[in-house]
C-alpha positions in Angstrom: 0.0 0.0 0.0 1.7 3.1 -1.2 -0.8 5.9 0.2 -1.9 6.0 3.6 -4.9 4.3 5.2 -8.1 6.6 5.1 -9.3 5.6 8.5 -6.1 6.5 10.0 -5.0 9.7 7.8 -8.7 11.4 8.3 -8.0 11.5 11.9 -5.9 14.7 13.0 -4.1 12.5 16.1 -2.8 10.2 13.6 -1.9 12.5 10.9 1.6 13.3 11.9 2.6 9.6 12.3 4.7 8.6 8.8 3.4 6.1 6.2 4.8 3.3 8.0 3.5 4.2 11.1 -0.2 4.9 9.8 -0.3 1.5 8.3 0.7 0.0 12.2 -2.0 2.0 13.4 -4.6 0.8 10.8 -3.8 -3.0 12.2 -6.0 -1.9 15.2 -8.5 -0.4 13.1 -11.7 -2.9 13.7 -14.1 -2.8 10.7 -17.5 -2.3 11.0 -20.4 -2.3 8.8 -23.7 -1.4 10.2 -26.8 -1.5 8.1 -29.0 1.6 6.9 -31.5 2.5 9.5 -29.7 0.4 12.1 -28.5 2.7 15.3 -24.6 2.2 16.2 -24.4 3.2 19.5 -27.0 5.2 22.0 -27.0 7.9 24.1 -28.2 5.9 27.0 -25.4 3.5 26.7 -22.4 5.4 25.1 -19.2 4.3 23.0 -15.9 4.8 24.0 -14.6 4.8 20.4 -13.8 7.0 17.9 -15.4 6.0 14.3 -14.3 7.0 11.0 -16.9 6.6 7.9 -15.6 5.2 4.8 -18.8 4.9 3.3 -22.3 5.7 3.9 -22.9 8.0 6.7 -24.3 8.9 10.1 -26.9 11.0 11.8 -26.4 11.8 15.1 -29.1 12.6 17.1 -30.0 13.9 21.0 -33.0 13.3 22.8 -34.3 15.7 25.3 -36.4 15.1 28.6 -39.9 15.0 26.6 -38.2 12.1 24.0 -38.2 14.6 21.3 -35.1 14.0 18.9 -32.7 16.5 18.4 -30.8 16.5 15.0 -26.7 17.0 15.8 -24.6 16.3 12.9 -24.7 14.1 9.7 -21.5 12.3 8.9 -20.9 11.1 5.6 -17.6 9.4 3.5 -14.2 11.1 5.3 -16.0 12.3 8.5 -15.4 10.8 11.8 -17.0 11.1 15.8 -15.8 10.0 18.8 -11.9 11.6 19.3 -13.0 12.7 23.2 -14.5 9.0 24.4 -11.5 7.8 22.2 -9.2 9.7 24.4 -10.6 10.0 28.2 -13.0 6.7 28.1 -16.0 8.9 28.6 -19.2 7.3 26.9 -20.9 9.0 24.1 -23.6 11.2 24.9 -25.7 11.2 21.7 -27.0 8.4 19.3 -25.4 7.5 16.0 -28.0 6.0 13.1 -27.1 4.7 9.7 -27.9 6.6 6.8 -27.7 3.6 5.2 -25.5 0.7 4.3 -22.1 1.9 6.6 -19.1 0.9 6.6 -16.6 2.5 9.4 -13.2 1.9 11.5 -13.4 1.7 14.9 -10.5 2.7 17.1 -11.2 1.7 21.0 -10.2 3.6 24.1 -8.9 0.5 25.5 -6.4 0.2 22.5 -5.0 3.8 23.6 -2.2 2.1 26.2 -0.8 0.2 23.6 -0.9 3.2 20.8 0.8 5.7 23.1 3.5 2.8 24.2 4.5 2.7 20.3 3.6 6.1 19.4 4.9 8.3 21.7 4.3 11.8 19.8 1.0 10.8 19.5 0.7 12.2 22.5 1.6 15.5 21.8 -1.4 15.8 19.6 -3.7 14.1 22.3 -2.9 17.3 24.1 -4.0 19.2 21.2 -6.9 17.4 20.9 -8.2 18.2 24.8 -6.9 21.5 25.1 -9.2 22.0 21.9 -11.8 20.2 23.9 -11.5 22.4 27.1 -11.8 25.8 25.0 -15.2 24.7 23.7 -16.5 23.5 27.6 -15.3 27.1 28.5 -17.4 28.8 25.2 -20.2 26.8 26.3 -19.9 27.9 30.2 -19.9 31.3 28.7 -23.0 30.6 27.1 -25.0 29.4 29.4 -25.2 32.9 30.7 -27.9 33.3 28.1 -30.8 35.2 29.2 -34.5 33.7 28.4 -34.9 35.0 25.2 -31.6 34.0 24.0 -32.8 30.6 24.8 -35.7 30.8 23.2 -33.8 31.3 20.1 -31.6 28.3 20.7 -34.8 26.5 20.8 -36.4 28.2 17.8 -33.1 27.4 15.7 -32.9 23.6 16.8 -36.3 23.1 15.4 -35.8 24.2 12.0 -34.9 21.4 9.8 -30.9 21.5 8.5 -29.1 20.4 5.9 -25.4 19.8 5.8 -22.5 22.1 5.8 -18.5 21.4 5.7 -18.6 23.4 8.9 -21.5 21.6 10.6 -25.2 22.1 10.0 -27.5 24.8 7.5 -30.6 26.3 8.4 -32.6 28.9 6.4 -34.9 31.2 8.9 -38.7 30.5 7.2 -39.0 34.0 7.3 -37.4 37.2 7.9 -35.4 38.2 11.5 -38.4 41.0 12.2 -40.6 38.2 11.7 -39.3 35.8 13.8 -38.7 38.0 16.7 -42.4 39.1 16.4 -42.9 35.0 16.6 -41.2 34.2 19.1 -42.5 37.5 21.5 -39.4 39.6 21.4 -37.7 42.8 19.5 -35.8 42.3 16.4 -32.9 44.0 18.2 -33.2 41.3 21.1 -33.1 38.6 18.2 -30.2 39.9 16.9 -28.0 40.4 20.1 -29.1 36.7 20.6 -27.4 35.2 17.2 -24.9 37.4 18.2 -24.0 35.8 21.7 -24.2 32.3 19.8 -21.8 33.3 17.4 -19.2 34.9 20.1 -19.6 31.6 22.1 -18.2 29.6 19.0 -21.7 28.0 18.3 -23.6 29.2 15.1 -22.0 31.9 12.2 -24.6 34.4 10.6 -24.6 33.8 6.6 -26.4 36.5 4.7 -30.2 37.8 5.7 -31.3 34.4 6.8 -28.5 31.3 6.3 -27.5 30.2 9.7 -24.5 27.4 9.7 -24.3 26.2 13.7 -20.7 24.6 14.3 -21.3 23.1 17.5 -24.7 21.4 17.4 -23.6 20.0 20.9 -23.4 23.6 22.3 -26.7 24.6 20.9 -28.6 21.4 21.9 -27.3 21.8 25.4 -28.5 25.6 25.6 -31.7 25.2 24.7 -34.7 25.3 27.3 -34.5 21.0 27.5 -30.4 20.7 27.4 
């Protein structure tokens, strides 16, 4: 094999280890195949794994206290979920559904020891990885200061339906930002400061009069009135 494995070069951790090395790491890859419709792993009972789609794709979902499904992300060919469980053992906390006929690499947390004993400077990028992790907890902390209304628009904006974006999910407001502050009871200034406060907390980007793309659907899922 002359180029390097997908599963393993897709992943950032992995991506400074040289051909050689990839192609050791790929050896613990475990393929899966999971079939459309059929639900990988759920919220109630977690994976510690990361996954890395080579074809097909994923939808993964949240359910809040009422059982109503949240949409998070949808994976497709090159994507891949999971690098925090991977790295700390922590379960999943959201459901991951076939969009059809799947096929992914799974890379265990318990395989970790043995990967870090071999590939030290993976480490290094393990750090990375976390610190990255940390800075999004702390944008998240910040947002939770939301006030009411600012929740309210978390809500509204989970409820729209979303398509899917290199940079996460796309929504289209149904109507226009005067409109839907009217709808949902506040000023259109309020709305706006709002989408502003997402955006400074790292969670949604403004694009044009009514395009919203939310990068952290995990954020946004968590600040509405049932996260």
């Amino acid at each position: 094999m002359s180029t390097p494995p997908p599963c393993v070069s897709r992943v950032p951790i992995f991506a400074g280890l040289s051909l050689a090395e990839q192609l050791e790491v790929h050896e613990l890859a475990r393929p899966r195949r999971v079939a459309g419709g059929d639900v990988l792993y759920a919220e109630a009972h977690g994976a510690s794994s990361l996954f890395v789609v080579n074809r097909g794709g994923l939808r993964l979902s949240r359910s809040n206290r009422d059982g109503a499904e949240h949409l998070l992300r949808v994976l497709g060919p090159g994507d891949f979920v999971g690098i925090t469980p991977f790295l700390t053992g922590s379960p999943a906390d959201h459901t991951a559904t076939a969009t059809g006929s799947t096929e992914l690499c799974e890379f265990r947390h318990a395989d970790l020891p043995a990967l870090l004993e071999r590939f030290p400077q993976i480490g290094a990028a393990m750090l990375g990885a976390l610190a990255e992790q940390l800075a999004r907890t702390e944008d998240r902390l910040v947002a939770q200061t939301l006030e009411p209304v600012e929740r309210r628009v978390a809500d509204y904006l989970l409820a729209l339906p979303t398509g899917p974006d290199p940079r996460g999910l796309r929504l289209t407001l149904p109507m226009s930002k005067k409109d839907v502050a009217s709808y949902l009871g506040t000023s259109p200034e309020s709305f706006s400061r709002s989408l502003r406060a997402l955006a400074r907390a790292g969670v949604i980007e403004t694009d044009g009069a009514r395009d919203v793309v939310v990068l952290d659907s995990f954020a946004l899922s968590a600040l509405g009135s049932d996260g």
